[in-house]
N, C-alpha and C positions, 0 to 999 in steps of 0.2 A: 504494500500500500504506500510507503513513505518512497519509492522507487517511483511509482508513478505520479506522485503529488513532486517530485525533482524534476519529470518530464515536462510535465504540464507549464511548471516554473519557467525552464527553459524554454519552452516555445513560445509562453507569452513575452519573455525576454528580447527575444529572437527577432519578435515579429513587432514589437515597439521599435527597439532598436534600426530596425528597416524602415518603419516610419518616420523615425528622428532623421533617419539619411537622406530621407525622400523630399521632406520635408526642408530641409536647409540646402537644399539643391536650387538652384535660382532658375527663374522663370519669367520670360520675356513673352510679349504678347501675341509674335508670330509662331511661338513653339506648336501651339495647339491649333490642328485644325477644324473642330468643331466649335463654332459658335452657338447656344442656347439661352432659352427664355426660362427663368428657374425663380421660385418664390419661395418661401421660407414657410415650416408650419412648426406650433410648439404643444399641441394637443394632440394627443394618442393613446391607448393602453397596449395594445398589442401589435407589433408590427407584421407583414405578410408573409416574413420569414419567422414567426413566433417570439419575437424576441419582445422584451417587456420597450416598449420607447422612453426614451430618456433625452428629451429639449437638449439637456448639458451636454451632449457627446457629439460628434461629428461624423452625424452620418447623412442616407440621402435616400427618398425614393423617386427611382426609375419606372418604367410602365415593362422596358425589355429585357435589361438590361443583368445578368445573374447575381444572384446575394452572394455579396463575400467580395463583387467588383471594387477594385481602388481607381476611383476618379482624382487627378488634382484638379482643381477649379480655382480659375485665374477668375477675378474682376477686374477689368481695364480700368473699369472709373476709376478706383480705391487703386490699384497695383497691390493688390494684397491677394495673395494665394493658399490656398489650404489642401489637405489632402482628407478625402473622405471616404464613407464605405457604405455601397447601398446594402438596406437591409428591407427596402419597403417597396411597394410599390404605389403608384402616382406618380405624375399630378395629373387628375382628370378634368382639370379645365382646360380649353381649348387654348391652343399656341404655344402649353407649357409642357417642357419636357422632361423641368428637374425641380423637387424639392426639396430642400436640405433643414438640417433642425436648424433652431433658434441658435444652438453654439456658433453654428457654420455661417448661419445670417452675422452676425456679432463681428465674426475673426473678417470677413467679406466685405463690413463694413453695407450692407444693405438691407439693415430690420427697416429704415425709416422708408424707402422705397418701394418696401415691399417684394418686386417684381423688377426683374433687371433681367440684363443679359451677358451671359457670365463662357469663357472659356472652356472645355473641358479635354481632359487627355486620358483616357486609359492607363493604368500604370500594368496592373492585373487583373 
C-alpha cells in the first residue's frame, strides 16, 4: 500500500513539474494557430468527465475536444497566457467554443468582458 501511495506521489510530481515547464515557456501571438471565442463560467457540481468543478482550478470545457487535453491559451488583449485542462464539456451558446473557470478568467485577465477571443494550442 505505502508503494503505491510513492507512485501516485510521483506522478503527480511529475506531471506539475511539466506544467511548471510549460508554463514559463514564452509565448508570442503568432505561435498558435487557432483563434476562438471562449467565456468564463464559475457555477457547477459535477463536470462531464465526473469530476466534482472547482471555479479555483484551471481548467476548461470543450464540446470535442478529449478530457485530460492540455490547451495553452494566449489572450492578445492582456498578453497573458495560461495553461489549462478540459475536463467539461461546452459552451453551448452559439459562436462559442471554449469555457474556462473563473481561475482561468482571472490569470486571462477577462472576468470583466466576459467573452473574448482568446489563442489556443494543443500541448497534449
Amino acid at each position: 500500500m505505502g508503494l503505491l501511495k510513492k507512485e501516485n506521489n510521483m506522478r503527480k510530481l511529475l506531471f506539475f513539474t511539466g506544467i511548471l515547464f510549460l508554463i514559463s515557456m514564452p509565448v508570442k501571438a503568432n505561435e498558435s494557430p487557432y483563434t476562438i471565442t471562449a467565456s468564463w463560467y464559475k457555477y457547477g457540481k459535477v463536470t462531464a468527465n465526473g469530476e466534482k468543478f472547482n471555479a479555483n482550478v484551471c481548467t476548461a470545457a470543450h464540446k470535442y475536444l478529449p478530457f485530460g487535453t492540455i490547451l495553452r491559451v494566449y489572450n492578445p488583449k492582456t498578453n497573458k497566457s495560461i495553461i489549462v485542462r478540459i475536463n467539461d464539456r461546452g459552451p453551448y451558446i452559439k459562436g462559442r467554443q471554449l469555457d474556462v473557470s473563473l481561475s482561468c478568467a482571472k490569470k486571462l485577465g477577462m472576468v470583466k468582458t466576459g467573452v473574448t477571443e482568446l489563442k489556443i494550442q494543443v500541448i497534449s
